[in-house]
N, C-alpha and C positions, 0 to 999 in steps of 0.2 A: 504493500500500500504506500512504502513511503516511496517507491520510488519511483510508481504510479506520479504519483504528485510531487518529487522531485524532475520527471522526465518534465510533467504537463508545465512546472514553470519554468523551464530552459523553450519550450516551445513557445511559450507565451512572451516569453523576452526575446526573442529571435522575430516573433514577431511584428512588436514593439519596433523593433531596432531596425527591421524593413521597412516600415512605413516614416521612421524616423528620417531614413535614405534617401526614400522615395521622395516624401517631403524638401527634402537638401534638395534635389533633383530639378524639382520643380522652381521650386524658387530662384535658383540659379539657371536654368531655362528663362524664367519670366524672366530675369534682369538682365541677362545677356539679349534678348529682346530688346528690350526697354534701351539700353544700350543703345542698340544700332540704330532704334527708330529714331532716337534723340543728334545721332550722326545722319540723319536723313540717310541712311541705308534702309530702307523700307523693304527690299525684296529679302534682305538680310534676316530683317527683323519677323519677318513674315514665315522667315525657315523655322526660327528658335519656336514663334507661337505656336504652328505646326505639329515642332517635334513634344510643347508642350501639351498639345492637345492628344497626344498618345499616349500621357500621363492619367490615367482617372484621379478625380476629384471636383472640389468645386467651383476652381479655378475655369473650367472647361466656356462656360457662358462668356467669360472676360476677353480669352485668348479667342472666340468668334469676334468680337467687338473690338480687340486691336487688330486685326486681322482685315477687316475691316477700314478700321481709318486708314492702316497701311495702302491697300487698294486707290480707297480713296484720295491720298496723296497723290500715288502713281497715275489718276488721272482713270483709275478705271473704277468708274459709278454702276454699272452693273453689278462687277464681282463683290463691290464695296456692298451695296445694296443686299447681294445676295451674305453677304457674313451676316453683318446686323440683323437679317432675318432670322440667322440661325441660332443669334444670343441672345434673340428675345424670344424663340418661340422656349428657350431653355430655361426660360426663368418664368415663364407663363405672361407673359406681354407685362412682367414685371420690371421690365430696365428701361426705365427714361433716357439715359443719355443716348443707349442704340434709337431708341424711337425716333429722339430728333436729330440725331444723326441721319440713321437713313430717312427722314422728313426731308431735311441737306440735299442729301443722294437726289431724291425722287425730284425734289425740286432742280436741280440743274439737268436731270433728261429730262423735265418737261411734263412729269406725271403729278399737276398741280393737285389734283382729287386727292387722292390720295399721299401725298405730301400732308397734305393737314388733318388727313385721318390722322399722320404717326404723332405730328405736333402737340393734336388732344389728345392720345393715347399717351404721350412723353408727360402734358401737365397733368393729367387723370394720374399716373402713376406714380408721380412725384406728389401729391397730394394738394397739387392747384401750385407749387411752388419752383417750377420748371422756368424760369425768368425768360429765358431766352426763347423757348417754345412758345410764350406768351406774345411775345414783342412779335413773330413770328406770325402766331395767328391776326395778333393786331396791324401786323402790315399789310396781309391781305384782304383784311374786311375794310382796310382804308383804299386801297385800289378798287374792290367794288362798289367804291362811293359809302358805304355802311358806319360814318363817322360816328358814331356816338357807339357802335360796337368795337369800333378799333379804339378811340378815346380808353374803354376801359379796359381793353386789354394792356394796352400800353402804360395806365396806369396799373395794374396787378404786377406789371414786369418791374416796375419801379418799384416798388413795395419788397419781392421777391429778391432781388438784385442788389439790393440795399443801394440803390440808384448809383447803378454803374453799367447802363446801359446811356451814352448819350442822344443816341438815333431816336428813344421814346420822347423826347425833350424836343427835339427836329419836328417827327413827326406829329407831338400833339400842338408846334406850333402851327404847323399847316393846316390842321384841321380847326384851330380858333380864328386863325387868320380865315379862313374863306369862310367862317361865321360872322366876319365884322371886328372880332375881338380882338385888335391890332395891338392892345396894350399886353395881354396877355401872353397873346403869338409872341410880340419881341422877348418878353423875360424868359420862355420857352425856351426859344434859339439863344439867347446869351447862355440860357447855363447849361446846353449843349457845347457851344463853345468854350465856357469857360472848364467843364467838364474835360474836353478833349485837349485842355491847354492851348487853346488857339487853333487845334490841326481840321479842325472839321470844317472842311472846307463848304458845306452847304449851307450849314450853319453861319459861317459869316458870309455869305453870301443872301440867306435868304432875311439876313438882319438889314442888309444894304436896302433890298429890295422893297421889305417893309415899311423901312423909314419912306421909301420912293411913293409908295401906295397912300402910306397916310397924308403925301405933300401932295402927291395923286400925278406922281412922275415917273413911275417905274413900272414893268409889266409884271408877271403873275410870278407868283413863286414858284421855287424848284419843287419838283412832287417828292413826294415821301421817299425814306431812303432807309437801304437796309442796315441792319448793323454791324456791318462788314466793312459800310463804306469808310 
């Protein structure tokens, strides 16, 4: 008996000691990843995620998702598209960041519909507090004219973001401005500006324009703008 239960705990630490390995393995896979992506070696990084995905554990959904951005980088939105599929269908449409990632993807082929399915499925997931998914939804309901639905998107993204998006500040000047509210529009666009340290180029431009509007010299402001730009 004892040696019954002397064998079973040398199995049981061998055990241990395997997944302890395996563990090592992993982690050093992801970093050596992590690594190359950071050296913009992307097909590089894309080997290590790979060989990490032949790893079981729970790392599996993540190494779809940088696999993914990796693609993505390289200019290919398809394949990108198709990772993020795979890391979200593994955590049950659980992972925000793939959703508005591949929302990203889907948006630059052109597949606007669903685009903002993954955007509400990114702030649904994240619990209303996806900032950037917001600002996202809120650009598009302002292209289809829908101002006072983009208004509070843009306002949610501010709130979410702890207002370090400056393009919500842009865009919700645009939409007071062609309400008439030229006072408001301008403090908008200033703290867009002043936000981006000076760099946001539409923002002082559509402050110029403002002033022109209210002297009633200048023509229409610039339309909304991503927050990319």
């Amino acid at each position: 008996m004892l040696n019954r239960a002397y064998i079973y705990a040398i199995f049981l630490t061998l055990i241990l000691s395997t997944s302890a390995v395996r563990a090592d393995e992993i982690s050093e896979t992801i970093e050596r990843g992590d690594q190359a992506y950071n050296l913009g070696r992307f097909e590089r990084a894309i080997f290590e995620y790979r060989y990490a995905l032949t790893l079981p554990g729970p790392h599996i959904p993540r190494m779809h998702y940088n696999i993914g951005v990796c693609r993505y980088k390289l200019g290919q939105l398809r394949e990108a598209a198709d990772a993020y599929r795979q890391a979200i269908s593994l955590r049950s449409r659980q992972y925000p960041s793939a959703s508005y990632a591949l929302g990203i993807a889907l948006q630059e082929l052109g597949e606007m519909r669903e685009a903002l399915q993954m955007f509400s499925e990114a702030v649904e997931a994240s619990g209303g507090k996806h900032a950037e998914a917001l600002f996202e939804l809120g650009l598009a309901s302002q292209k289809a004219g829908e101002n006072h639905q983009a208004a509070a998107f843009y306002q949610r993204a501010i709130v979410q973001s702890k207002d370090r998006i400056p393009a919500c500040h842009n865009n919700l000047g645009v939409i007071m401005a062609a309400s008439g509210r030229m006072d408001e529009a301008m403090r908008e666009f200033e703290i867009a500006l002043k936000m981006s340290k000076g760099k946001f180029k539409e923002a002082r431009e559509n402050i110029t324009r403002c002033r022109g509007l209210i002297s009633g010299s200048s023509g229409p402001l610039l339309a909304a703008t991503s927050a990319h730009n």
